[in-house]
C-alpha positions in Angstrom: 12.5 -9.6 -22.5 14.2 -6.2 -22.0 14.2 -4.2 -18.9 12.4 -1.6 -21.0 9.2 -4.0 -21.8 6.2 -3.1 -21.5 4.6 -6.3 -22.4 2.4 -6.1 -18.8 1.5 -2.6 -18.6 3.3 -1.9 -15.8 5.6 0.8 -15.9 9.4 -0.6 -16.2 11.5 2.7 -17.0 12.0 6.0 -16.0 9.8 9.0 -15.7 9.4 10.6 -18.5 6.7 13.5 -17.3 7.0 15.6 -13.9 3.1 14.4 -13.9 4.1 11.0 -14.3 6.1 10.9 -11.1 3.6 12.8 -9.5 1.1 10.4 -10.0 3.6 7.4 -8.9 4.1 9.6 -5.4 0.6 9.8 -5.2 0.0 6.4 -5.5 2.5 5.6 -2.7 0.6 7.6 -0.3 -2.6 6.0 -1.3 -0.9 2.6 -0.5 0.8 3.8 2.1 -3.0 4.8 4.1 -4.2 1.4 2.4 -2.1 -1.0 4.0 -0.1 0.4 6.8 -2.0 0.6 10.3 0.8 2.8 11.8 0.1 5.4 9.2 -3.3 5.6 9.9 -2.1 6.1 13.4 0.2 8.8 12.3 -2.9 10.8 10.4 -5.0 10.7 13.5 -2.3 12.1 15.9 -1.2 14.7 13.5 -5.2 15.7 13.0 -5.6 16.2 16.8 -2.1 17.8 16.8 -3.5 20.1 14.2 -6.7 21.0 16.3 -5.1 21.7 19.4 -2.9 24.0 17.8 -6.0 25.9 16.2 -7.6 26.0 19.8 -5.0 27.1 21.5 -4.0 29.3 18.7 -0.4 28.5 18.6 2.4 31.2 17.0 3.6 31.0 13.5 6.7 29.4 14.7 5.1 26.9 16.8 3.2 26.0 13.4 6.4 25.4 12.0 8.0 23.1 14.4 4.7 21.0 14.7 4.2 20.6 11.1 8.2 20.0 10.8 7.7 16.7 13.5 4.5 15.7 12.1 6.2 15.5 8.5 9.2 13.5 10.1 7.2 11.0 11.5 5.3 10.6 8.2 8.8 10.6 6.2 10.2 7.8 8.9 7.5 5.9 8.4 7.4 6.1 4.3 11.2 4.8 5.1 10.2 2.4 7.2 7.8 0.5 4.9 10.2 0.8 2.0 12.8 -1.1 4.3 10.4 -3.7 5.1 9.5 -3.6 1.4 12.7 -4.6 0.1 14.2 -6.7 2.9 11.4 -8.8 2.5 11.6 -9.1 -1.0 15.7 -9.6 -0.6 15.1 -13.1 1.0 11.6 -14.0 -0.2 10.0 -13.4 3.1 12.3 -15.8 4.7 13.9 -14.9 8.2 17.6 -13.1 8.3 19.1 -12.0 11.2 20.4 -8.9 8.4 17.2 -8.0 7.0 15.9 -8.1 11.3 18.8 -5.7 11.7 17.7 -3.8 9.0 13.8 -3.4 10.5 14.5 -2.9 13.6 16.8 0.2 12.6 13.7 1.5 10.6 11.6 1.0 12.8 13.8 2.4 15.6 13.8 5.6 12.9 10.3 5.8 13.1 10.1 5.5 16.8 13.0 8.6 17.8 10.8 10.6 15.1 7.8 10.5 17.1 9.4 11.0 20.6 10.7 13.8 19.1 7.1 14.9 18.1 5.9 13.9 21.7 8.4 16.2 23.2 8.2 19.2 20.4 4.4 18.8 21.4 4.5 19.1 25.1 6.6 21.7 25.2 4.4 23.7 23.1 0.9 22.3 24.1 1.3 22.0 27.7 2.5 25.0 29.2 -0.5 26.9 27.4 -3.5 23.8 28.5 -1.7 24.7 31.9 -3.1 28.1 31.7 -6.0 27.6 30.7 -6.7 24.9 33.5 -6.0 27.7 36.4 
């Protein structure tokens, strides 16, 4: 059988449509909020994010930095499940101490990300809660 086959309708070769690798993205995020808890997690934190920035009415550039951390977490985490991903397949789900290298780099990835989103967020959110608590 050639790399090319089709024979199992599953698509073996390259994009050949902007709307075809649209669709394939798409279908990553789906499965991404399908099957990965964290990401769920993610979604929920960014949501309140979102709505105590509209609250408090935070500046254009404070929009940008919080959207900017809440898509790096999201990106980190897309990394980290394709890491998992293909270590496990690698060694057939068996244990390596390589492929526990490699997810514990990911997931260390994933981790700074949202520090970095913690701190971005208090230094916007909390002086201005702070003022409105006096």
């Amino acid at each position: 059988m050639s790399m090319g086959s089709n024979d199992d309708n599953h698509q073996v070769t390259k994009n050949h449509h902007l709307t075809q690798a649209m669709g394939h993205a798409f279908d990553g995020i789906v499965t991404m909020l399908k099957e990965e808890r964290n990401m769920r997690f993610h979604i929920l934190a960014a949501l309140g994010a979102v709505l105590v920035g509209w609250w408090l009415q935070i500046s254009t550039e404070d929009w940008l930095w919080i959207l900017l951390v809440i898509f790096l977490v999201f990106a980190a985490e897309f990394l980290n499940t394709v890491t998992e991903a293909v270590t496990d397949l690698l060694v057939s789900h068996h244990y390596n101490i390589d492929v526990k290298k490699a997810k514990d780099v990911a997931a260390g990835g994933v981790l700074l990300a949202a520090l970095f989103a913690l701190a971005v967020g208090a230094i916007i959110f909390i002086p201005r809660l702070l003022v409105l608590l006096r």
